[in-house]
C-alpha positions in Angstrom: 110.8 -66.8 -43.5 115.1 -66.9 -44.1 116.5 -70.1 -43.6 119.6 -71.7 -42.7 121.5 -70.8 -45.6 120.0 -67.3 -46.3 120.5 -66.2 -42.6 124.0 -67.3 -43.4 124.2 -65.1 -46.3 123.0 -62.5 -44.4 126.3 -62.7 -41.6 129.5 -61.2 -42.2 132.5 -64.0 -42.9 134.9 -63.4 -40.8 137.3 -66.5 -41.8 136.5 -67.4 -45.0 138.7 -70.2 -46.5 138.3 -71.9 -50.5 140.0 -74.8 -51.6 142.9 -74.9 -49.7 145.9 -77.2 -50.1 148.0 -78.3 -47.2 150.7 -80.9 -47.1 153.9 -82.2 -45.8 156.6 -83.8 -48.1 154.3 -86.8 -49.6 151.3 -85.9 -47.5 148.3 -84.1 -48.0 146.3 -83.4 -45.1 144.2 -80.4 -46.7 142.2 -81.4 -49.8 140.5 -78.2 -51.5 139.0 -77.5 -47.9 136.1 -74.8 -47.6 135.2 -73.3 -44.6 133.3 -69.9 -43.3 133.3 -68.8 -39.8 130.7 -65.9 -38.9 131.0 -63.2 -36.8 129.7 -63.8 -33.5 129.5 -67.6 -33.4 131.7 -69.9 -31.2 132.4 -72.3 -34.3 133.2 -75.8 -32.9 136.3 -77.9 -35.0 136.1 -81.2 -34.6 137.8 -84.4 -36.4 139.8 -87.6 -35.8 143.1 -87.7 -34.5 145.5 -87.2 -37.2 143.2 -85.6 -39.3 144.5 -81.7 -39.0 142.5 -79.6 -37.1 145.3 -77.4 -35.5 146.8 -77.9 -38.8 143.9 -75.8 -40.0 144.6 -73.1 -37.4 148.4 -73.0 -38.0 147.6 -72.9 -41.8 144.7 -69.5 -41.0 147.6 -67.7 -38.9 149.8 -68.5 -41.3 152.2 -70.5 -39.7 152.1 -73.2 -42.1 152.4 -72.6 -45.9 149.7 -74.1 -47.6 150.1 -75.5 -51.2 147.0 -74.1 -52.7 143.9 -72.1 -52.3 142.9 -68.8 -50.4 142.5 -67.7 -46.8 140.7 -64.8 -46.0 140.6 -63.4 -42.7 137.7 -59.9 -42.1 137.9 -60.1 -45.6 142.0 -59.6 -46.7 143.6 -62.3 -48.4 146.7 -63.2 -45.9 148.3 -63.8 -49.2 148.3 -60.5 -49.9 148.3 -58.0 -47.1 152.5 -57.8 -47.1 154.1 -57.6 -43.5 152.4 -53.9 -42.6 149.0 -55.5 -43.1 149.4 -59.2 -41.4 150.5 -57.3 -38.5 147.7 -55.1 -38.3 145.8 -58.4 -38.7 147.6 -59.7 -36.2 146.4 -57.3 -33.3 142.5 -58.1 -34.0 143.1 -61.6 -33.1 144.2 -64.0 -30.0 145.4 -66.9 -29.8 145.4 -69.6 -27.3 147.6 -72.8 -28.0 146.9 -76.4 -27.1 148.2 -76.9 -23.3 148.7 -73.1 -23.0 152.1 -72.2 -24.5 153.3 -69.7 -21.9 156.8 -68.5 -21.7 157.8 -70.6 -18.7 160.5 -68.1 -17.6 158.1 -65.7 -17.7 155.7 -64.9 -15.3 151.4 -64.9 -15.8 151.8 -61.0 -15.9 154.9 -60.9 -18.4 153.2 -63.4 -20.5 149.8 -61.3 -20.9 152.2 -58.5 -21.7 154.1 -60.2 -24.3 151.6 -59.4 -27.4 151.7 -55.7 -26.2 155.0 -55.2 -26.1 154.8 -56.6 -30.0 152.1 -54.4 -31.1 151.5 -51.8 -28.4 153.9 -48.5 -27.2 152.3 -48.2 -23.6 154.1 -47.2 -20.3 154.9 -50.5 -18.0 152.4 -49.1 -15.9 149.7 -48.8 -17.9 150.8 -52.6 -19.5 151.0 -53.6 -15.4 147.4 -52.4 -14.9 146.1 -53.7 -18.5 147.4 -57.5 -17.6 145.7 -56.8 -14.3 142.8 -56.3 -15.9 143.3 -59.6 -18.3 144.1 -62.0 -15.3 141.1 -60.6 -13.5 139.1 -61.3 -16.8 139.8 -65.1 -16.8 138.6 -66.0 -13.2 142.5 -65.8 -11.8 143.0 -64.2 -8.1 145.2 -61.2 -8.5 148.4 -63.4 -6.7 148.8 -65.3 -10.1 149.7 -62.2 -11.9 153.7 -62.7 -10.2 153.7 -66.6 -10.5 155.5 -68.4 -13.2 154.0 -71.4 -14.8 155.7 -73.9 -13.4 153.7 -72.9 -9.9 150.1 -73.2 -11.6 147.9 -76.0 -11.8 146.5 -77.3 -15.1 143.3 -75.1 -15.3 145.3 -71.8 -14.3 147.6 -72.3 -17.2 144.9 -72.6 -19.3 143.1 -69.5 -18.0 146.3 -67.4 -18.2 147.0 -68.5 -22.0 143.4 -67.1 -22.6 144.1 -63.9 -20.8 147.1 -63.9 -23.2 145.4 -64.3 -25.5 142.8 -61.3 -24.8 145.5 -58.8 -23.9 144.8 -57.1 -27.4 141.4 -56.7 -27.5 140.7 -59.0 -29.9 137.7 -59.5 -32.1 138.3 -63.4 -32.9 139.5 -65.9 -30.5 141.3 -69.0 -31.6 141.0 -71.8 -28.8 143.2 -75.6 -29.5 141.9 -78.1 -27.5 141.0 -75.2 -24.5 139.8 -78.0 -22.4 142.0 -80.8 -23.2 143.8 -81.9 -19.6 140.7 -80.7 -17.2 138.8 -82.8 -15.4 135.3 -82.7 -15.6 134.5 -79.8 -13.4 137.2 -78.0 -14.7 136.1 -78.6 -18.3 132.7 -77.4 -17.5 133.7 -73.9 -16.0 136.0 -73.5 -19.1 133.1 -73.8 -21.1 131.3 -71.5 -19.2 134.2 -69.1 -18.8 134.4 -69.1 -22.9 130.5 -68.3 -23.3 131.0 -65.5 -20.6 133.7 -64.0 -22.3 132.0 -64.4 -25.7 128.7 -62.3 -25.0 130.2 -60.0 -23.1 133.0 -59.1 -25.2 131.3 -59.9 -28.5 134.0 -62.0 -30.0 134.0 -64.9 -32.8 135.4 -67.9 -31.4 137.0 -70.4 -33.8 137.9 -73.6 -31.4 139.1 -77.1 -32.1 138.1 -79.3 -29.9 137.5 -83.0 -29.6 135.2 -82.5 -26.4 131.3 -83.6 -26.6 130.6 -81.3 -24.1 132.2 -78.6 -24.8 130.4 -78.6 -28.5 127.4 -78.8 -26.5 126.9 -76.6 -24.1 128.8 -73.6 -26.1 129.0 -74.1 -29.8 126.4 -71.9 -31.9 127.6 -74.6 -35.2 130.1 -77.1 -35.5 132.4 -77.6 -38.7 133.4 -81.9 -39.4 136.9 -82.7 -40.9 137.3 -86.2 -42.4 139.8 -86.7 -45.7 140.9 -83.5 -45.9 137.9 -81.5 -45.8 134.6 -79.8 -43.9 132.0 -83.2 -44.6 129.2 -81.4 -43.0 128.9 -77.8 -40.9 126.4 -76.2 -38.9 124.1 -76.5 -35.7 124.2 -79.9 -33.7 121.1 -81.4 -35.1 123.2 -81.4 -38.6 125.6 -83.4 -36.9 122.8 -85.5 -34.8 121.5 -86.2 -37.9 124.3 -87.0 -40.7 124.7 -90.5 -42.1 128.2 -90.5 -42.6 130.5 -93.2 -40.8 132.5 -90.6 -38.4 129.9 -88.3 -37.5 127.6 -91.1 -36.9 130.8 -92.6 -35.2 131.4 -89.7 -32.9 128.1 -88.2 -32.3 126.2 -91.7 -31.5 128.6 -93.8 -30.4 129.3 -95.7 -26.9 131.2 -92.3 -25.4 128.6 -89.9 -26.7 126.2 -88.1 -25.2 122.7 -90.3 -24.2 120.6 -87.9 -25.9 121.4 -87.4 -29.1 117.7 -86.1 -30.5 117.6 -83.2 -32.1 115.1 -81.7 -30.2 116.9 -82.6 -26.7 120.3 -81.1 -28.2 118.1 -78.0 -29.2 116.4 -78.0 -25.1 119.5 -78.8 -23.7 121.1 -75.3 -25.6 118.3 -73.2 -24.6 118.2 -74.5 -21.2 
């Protein structure tokens, strides 16, 4: 029988990050972090406030210098792709930002289209029928295509950011704090839109998140950032069962969940 770490050996890295250094004038906030994302996984990023975690995700896209240390992202060193190559990069991946980050002068359909026009030579009526297609993909009624931001609710904003963010095709998703803002039932059909959109589209899902539930019901593994780097990484009942002071902290303390056994985490994933 393979375990744990051989059936990770066994899965292609899709972000693979050694030792990296991140900082701000006197500051360090990455210290030699490691990480490895797999493809296929919905990879859960989760850490204090303060700590870095979109940090992290600036740092991978490579809008924040880092000091030391290598990213790799499908296996090319961002360091040393040149322009040609980060942009080809650039169209296998989405992004969503933290409370959406749509052009608010734009409208839901201009704003899916906004990462085509960057990488994409397409007729506007193919790009129309495309961001159609995106809005549609997200759970949005077709109406939302010609509002502007400013006219959606909370949850809308977040699904057109993520059908922004899928207007490429993408193979790997990022997602900051996707359900941060949402109430409960909102949160929850988030989630469930994210697992959808994951199975049937086959994409790796890198997501910081500070939600409990969220790294419940959807997570395949979660990563822990304390002091600068990954403490501990991999299914809940590694995090259920760590002894150190934060995980223990998050994952067993008053606002966490009621069952915390391993074996309920692992029912309550297959259920």
């Amino acid at each position: 029988m393979i375990g744990q770490a051989g059936e990770q050996q066994l899965r292609e890295v899709v972000i693979g990050v050694r030792g990296l250094l991140v900082g701000f004038g006197d500051r360090l906030i990455m210290r030699g972090l490691d990480l490895d994302v797999y493809r296929g996984e919905v990879l859960g990023f989760v850490g204090g406030s303060g700590t870095g975690k979109s940090v992290l995700t600036r740092a991978i896209l490579g809008l924040v210098p880092k000091r030391g240390g290598t990213i790799e992202v499908f296996g090319q060193d961002i360091d040393q792709i040149g322009d040609q190559g980060r942009r080809a990069l650039e169209r296998r991946y989405g992004v969503m930002f933290q409370q959406g980050a749509l052009f608010s002068g734009l409208t839901v359909k201009q704003n899916v289209q906004m990462p085509m026009r960057e990488h994409l030579n397409l007729s506007e009526r193919l790009m129309d029928e495309l961001a159609r297609l995106k809005i549609e993909l997200v759970g949005l009624r077709p109406d939302a295509a010609d509002k502007f931001p400013s006219e959606l609710s909370g949850g809308m904003i977040k699904r057109a950011a993520l059908a922004r963010a899928l207007a490429l095709d993408p193979e790997l998703v990022f997602l900051d704090e996707p359900t941060s803002g949402l109430d409960p039932i909102g949160a929850a059909e988030f989630d469930d839109l994210i697992q959808t959109l994951q199975r049937t589209l086959g994409l790796t899902v890198f997501m910081v998140t500070h939600d409990l539930d969220s790294l419940y019901a959807i997570c395949d593994r979660i990563a822990a950032l304390a002091d600068g780097k990954v403490i501990a990484a991999g299914p809940m009942e590694t995090m259920l069962a760590s002894d150190h002071p934060w995980l223990r902290a998050y994952f067993h303390g008053k606002r966490a969940r009621s069952i915390v056994a391993p074996g309920d985490a692992l029912a309550r994933t297959e259920g």
